[in-house]
CHARMM-style PDB file with segment names, atoms N, HN, CA, C and O in Angstrom:
ATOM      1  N   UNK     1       0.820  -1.207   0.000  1.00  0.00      PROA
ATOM      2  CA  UNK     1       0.000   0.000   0.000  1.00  0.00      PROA
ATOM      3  C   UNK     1       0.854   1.257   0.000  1.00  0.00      PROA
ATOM      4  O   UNK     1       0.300   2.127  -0.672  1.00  0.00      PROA
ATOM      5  N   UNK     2       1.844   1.598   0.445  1.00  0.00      PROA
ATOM      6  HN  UNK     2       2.294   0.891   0.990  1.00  0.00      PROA
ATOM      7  CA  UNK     2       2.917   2.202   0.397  1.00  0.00      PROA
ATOM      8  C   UNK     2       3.392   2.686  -1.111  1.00  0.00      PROA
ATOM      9  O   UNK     2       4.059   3.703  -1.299  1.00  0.00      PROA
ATOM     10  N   UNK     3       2.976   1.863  -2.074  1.00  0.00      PROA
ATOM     11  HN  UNK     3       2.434   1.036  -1.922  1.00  0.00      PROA
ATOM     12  CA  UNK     3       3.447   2.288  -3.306  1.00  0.00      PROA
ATOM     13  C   UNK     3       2.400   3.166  -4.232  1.00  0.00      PROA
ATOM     14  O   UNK     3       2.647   3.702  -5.312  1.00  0.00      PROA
ATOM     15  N   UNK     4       1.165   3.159  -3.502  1.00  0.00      PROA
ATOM     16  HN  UNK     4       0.964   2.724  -2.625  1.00  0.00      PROA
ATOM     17  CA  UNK     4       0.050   3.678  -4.078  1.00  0.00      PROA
ATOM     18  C   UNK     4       0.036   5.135  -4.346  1.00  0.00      PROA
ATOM     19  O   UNK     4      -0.175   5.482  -5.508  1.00  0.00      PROA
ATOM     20  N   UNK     5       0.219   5.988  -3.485  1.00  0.00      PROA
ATOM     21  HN  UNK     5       0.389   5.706  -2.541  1.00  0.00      PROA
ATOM     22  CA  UNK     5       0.595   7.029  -3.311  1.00  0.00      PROA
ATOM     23  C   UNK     5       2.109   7.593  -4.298  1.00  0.00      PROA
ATOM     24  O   UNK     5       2.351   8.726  -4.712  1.00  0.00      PROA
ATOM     25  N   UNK     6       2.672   6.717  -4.398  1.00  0.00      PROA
ATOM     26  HN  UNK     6       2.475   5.796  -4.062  1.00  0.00      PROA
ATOM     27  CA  UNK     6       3.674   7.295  -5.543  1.00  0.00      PROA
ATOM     28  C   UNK     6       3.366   7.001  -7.336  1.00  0.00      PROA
ATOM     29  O   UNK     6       3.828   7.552  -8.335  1.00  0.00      PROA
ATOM     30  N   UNK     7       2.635   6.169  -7.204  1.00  0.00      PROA
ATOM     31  HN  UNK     7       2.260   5.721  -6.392  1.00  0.00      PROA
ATOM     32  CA  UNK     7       2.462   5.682  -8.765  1.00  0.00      PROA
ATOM     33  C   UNK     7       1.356   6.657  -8.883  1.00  0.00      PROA
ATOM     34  O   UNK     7       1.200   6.874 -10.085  1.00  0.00      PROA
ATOM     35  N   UNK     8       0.308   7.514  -7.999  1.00  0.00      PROA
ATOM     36  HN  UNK     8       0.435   7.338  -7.023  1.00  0.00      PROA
ATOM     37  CA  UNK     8      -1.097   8.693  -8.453  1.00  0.00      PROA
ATOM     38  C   UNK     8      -0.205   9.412  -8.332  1.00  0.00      PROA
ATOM     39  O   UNK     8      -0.189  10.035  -9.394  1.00  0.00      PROA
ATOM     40  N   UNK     9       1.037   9.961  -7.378  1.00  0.00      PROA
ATOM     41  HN  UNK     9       1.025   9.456  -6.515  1.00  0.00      PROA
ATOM     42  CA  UNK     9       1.703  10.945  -8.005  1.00  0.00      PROA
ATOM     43  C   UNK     9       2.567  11.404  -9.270  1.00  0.00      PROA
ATOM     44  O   UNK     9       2.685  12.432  -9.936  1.00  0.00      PROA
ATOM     45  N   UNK    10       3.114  10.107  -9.260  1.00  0.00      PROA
ATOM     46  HN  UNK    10       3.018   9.272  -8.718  1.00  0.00      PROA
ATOM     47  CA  UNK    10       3.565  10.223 -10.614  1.00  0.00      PROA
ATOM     48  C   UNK    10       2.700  10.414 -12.078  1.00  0.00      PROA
ATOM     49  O   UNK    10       3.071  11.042 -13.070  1.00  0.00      PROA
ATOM     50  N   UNK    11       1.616   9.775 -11.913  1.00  0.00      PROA
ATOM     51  HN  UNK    11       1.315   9.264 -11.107  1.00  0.00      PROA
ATOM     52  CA  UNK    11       0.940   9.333 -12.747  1.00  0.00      PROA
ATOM     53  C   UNK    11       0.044  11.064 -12.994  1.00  0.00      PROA
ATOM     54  O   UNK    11      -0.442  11.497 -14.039  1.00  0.00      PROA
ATOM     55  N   UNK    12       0.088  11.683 -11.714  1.00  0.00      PROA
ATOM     56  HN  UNK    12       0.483  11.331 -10.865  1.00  0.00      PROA
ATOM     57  CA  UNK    12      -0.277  12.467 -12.014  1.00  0.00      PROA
ATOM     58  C   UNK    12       0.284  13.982 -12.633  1.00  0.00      PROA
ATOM     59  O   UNK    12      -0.440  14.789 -13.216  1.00  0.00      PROA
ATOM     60  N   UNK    13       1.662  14.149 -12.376  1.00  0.00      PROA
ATOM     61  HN  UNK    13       2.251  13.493 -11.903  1.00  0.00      PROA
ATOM     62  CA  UNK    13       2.717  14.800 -12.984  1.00  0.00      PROA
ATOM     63  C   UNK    13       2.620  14.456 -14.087  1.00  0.00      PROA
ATOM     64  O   UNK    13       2.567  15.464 -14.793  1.00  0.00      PROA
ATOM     65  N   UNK    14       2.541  13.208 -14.895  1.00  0.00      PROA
ATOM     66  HN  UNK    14       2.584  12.390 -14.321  1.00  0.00      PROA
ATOM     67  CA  UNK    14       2.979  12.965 -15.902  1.00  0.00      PROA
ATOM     68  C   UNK    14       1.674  13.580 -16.728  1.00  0.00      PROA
ATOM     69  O   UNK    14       1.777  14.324 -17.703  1.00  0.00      PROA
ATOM     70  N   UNK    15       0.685  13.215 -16.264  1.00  0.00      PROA
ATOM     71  HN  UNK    15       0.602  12.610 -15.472  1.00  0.00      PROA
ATOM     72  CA  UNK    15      -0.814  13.958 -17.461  1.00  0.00      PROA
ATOM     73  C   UNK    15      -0.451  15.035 -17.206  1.00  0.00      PROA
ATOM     74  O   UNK    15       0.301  15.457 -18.085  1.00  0.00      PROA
ATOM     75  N   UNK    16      -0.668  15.942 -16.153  1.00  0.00      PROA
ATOM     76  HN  UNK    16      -1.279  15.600 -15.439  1.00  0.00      PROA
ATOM     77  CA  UNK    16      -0.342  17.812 -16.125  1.00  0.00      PROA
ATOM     78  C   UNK    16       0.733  17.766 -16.795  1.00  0.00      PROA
ATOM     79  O   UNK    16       0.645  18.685 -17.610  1.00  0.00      PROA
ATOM     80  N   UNK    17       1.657  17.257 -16.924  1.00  0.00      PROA
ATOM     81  HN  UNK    17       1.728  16.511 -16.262  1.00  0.00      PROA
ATOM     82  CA  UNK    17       3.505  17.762 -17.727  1.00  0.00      PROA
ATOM     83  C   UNK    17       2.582  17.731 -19.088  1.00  0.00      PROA
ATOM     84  O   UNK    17       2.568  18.678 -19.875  1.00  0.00      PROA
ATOM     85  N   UNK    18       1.810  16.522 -19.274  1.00  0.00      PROA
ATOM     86  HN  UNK    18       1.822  15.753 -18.635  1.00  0.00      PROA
ATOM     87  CA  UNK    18       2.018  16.533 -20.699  1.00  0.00      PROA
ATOM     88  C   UNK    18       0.551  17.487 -21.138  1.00  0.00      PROA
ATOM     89  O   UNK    18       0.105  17.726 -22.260  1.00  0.00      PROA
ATOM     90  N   UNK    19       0.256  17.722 -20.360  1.00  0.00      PROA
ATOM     91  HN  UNK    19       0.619  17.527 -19.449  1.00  0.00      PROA
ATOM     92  CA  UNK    19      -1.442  18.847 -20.857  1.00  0.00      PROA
ATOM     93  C   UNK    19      -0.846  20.256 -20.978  1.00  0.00      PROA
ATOM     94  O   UNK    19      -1.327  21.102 -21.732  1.00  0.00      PROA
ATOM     95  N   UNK    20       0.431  20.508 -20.051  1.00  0.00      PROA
ATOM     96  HN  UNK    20       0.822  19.821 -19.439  1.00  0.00      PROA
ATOM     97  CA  UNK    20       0.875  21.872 -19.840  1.00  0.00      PROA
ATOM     98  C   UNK    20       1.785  21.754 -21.340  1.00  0.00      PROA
ATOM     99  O   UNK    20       2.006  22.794 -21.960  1.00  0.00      PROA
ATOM    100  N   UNK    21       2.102  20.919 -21.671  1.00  0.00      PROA
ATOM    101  HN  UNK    21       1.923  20.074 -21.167  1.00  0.00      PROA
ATOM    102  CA  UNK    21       3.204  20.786 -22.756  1.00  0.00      PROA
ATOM    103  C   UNK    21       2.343  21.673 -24.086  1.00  0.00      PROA
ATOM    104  O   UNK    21       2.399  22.801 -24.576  1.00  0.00      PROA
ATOM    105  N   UNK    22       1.425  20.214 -24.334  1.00  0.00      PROA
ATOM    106  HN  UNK    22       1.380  19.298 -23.935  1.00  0.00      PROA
ATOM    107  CA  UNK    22       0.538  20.518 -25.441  1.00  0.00      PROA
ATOM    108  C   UNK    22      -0.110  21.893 -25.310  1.00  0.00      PROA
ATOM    109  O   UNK    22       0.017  22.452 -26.399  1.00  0.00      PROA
ATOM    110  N   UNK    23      -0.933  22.901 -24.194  1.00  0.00      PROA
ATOM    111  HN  UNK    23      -1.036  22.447 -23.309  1.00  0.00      PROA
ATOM    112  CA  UNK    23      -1.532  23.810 -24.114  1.00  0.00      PROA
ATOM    113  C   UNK    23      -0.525  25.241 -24.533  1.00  0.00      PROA
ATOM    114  O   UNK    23      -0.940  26.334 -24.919  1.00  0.00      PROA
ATOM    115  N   UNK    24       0.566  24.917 -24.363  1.00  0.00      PROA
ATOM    116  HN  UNK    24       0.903  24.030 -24.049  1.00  0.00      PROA
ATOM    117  CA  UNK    24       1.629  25.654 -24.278  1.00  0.00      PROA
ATOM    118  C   UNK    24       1.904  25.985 -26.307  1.00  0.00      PROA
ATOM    119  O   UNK    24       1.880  26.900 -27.131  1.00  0.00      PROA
ATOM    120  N   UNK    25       2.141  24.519 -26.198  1.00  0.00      PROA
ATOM    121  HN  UNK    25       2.161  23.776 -25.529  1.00  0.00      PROA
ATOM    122  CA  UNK    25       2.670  24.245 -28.113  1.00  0.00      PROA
ATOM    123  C   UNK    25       1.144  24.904 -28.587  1.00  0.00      PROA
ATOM    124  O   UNK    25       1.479  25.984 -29.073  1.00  0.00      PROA
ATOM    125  N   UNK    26       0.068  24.836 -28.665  1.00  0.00      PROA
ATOM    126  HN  UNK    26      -0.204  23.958 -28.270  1.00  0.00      PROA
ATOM    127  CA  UNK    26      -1.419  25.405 -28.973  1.00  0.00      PROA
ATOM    128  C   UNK    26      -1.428  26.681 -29.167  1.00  0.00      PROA
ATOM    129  O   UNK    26      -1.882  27.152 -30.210  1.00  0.00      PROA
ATOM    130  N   UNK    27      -0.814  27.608 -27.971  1.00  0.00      PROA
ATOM    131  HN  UNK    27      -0.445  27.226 -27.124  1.00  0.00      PROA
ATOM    132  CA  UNK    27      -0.800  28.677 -27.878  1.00  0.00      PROA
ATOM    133  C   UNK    27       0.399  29.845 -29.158  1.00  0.00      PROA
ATOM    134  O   UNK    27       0.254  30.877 -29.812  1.00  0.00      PROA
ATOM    135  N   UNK    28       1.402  28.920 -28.919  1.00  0.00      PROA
ATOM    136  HN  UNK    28       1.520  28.082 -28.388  1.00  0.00      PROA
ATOM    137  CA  UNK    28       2.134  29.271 -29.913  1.00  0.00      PROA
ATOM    138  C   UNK    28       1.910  29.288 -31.245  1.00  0.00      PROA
ATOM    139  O   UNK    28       2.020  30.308 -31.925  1.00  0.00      PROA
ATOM    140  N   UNK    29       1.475  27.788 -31.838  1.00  0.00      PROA
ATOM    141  HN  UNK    29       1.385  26.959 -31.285  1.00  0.00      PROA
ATOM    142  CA  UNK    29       1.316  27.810 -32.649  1.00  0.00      PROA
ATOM    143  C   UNK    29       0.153  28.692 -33.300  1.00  0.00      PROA
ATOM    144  O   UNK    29       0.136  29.032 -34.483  1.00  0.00      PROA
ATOM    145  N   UNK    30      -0.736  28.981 -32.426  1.00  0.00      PROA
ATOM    146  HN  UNK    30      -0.722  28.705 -31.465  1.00  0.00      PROA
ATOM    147  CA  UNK    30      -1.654  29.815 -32.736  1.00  0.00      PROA
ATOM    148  C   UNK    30      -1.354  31.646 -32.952  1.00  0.00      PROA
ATOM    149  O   UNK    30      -1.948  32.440 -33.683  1.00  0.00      PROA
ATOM    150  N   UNK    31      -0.729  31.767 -32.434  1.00  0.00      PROA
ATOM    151  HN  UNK    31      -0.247  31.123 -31.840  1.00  0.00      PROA
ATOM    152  CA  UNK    31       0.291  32.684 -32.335  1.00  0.00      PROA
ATOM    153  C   UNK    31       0.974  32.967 -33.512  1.00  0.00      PROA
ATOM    154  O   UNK    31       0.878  33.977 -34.208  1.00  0.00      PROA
ATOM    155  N   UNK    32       1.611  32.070 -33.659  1.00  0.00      PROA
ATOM    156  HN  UNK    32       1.689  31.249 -33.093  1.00  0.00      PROA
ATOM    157  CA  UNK    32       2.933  31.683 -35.113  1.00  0.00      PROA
ATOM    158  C   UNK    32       1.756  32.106 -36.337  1.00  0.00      PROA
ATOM    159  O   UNK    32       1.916  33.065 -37.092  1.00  0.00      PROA
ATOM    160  N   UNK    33       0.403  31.080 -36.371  1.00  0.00      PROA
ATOM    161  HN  UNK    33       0.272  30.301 -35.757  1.00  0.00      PROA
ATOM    162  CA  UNK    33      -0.495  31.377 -37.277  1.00  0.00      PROA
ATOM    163  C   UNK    33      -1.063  32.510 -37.855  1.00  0.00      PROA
ATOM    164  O   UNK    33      -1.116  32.867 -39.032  1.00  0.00      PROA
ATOM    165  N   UNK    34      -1.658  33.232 -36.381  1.00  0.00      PROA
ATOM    166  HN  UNK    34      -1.615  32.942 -35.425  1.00  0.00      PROA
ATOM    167  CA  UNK    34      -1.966  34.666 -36.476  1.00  0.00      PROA
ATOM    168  C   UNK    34      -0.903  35.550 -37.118  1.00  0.00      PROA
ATOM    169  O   UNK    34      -1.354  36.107 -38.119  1.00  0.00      PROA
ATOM    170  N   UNK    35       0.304  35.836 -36.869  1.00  0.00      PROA
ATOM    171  HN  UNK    35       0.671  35.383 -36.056  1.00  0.00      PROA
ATOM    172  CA  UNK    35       1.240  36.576 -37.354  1.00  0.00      PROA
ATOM    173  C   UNK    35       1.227  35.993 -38.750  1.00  0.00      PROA
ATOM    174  O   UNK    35       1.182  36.873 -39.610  1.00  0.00      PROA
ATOM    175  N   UNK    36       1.252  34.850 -39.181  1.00  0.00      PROA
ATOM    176  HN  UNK    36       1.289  34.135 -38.483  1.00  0.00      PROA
ATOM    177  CA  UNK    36       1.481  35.009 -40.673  1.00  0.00      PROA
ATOM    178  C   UNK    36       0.389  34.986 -41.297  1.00  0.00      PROA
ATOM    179  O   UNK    36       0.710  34.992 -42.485  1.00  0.00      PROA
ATOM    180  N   UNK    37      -0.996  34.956 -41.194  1.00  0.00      PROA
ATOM    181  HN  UNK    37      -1.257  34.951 -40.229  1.00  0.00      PROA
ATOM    182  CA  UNK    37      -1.864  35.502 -41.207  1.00  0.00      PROA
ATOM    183  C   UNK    37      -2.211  37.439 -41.937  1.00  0.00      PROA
ATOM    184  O   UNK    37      -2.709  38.025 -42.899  1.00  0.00      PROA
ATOM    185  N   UNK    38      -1.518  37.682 -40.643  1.00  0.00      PROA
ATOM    186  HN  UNK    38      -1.113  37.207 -39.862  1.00  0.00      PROA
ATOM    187  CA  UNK    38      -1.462  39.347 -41.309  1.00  0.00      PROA
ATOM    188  C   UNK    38      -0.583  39.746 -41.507  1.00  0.00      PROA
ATOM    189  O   UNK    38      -0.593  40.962 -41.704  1.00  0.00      PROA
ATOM    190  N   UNK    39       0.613  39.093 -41.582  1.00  0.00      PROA
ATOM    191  HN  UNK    39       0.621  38.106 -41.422  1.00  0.00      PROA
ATOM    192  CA  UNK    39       2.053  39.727 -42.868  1.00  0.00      PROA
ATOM    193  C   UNK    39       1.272  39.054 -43.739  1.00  0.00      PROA
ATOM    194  O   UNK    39       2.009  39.659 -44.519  1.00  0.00      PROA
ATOM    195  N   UNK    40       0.365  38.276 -44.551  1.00  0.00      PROA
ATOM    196  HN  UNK    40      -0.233  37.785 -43.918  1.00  0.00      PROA
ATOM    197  CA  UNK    40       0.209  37.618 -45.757  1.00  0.00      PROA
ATOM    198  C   UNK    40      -0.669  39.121 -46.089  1.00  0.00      PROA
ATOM    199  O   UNK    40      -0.541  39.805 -47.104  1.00  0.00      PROA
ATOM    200  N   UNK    41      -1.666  39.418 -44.806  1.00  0.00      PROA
ATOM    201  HN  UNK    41      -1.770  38.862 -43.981  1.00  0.00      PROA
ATOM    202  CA  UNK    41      -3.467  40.588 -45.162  1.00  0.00      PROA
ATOM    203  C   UNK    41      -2.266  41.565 -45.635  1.00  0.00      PROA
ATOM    204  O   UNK    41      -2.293  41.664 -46.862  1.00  0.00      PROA
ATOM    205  N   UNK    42      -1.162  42.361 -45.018  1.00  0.00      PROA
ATOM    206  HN  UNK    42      -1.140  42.281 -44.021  1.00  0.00      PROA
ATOM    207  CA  UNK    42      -0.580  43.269 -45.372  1.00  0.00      PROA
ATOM    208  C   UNK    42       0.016  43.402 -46.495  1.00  0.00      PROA
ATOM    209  O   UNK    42      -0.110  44.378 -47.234  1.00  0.00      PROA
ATOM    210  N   UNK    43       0.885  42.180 -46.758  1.00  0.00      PROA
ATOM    211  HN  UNK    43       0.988  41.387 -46.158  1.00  0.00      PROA
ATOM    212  CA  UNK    43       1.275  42.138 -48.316  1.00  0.00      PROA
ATOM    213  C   UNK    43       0.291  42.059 -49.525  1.00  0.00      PROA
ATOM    214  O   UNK    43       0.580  42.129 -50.720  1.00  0.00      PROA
ATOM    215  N   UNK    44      -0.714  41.926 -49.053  1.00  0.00      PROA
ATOM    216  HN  UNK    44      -0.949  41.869 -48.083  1.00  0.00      PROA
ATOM    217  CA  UNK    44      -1.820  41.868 -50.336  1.00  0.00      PROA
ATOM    218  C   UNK    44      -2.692  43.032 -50.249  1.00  0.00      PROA
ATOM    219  O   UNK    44      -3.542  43.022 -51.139  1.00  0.00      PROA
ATOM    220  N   UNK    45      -2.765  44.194 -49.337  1.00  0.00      PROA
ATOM    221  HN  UNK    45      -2.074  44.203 -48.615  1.00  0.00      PROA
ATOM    222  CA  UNK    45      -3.436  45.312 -49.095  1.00  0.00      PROA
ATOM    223  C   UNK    45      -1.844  45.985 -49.652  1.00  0.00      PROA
ATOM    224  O   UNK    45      -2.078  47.099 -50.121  1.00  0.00      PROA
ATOM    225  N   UNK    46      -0.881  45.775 -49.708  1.00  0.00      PROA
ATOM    226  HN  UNK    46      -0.691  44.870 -49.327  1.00  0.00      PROA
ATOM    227  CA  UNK    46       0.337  46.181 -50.417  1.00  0.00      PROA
ATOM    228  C   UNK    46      -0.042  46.243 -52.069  1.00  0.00      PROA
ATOM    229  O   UNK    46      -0.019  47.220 -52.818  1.00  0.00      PROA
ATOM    230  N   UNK    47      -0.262  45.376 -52.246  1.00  0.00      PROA
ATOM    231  HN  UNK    47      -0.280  44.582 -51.638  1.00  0.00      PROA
ATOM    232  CA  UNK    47      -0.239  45.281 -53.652  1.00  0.00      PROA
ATOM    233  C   UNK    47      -1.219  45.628 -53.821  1.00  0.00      PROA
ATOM    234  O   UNK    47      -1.285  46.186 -54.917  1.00  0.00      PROA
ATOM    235  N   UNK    48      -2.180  45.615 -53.271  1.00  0.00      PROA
ATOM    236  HN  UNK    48      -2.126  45.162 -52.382  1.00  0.00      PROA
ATOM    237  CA  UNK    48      -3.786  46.434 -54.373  1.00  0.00      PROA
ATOM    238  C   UNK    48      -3.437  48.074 -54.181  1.00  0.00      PROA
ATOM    239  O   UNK    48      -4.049  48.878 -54.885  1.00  0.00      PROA
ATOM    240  N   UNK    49      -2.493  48.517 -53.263  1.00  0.00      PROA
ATOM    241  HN  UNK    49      -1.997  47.864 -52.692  1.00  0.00      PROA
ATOM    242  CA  UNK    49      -2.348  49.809 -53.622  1.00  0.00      PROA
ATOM    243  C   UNK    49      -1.572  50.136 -54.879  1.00  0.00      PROA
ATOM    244  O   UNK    49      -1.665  51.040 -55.708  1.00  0.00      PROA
ATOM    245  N   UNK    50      -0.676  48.962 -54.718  1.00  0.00      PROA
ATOM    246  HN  UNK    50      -0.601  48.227 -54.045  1.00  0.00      PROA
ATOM    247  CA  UNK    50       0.338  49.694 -55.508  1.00  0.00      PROA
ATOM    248  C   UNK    50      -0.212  49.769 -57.179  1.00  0.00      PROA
ATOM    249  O   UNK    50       0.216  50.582 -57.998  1.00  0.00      PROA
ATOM    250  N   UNK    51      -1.274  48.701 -57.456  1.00  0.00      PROA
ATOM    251  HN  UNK    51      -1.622  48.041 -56.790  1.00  0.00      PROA
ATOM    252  CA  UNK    51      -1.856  48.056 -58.939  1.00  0.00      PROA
ATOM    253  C   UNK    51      -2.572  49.386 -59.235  1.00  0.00      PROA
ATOM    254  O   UNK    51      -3.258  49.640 -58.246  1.00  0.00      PROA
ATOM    255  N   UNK    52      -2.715  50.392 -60.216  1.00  0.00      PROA
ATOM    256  HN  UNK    52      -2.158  50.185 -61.020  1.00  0.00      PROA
ATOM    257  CA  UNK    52      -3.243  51.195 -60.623  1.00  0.00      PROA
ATOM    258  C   UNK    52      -5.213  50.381 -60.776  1.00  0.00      PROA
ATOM    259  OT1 UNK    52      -6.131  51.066 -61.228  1.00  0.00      PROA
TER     260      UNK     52
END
């Protein structure tokens, strides 16, 4: 019974490590997305000015 208590702790570090991991990579990448997103809106509001 002694071992019970270390295998829910572990067990439980290991889901939060890996939820904090993924929520983390989500954020970024969403991030990463947005920015190229509107350098793409800007370069193309670029060019309809520049097109007579």
């Amino acid at each position: 019974m002694d071992w019970v208590p270390i295998v829910f702790i572990t067990f439980k570090v290991l889901v939060f490590g890996t939820g904090m991991f993924f929520a983390i990579k989500w954020h970024y990448d969403q991030g990463k997305k947005a920015k190229e997103e509107a350098s793409k809106r800007q370069g193309l509001a670029e060019q309809a000015q520049d097109a007579p």
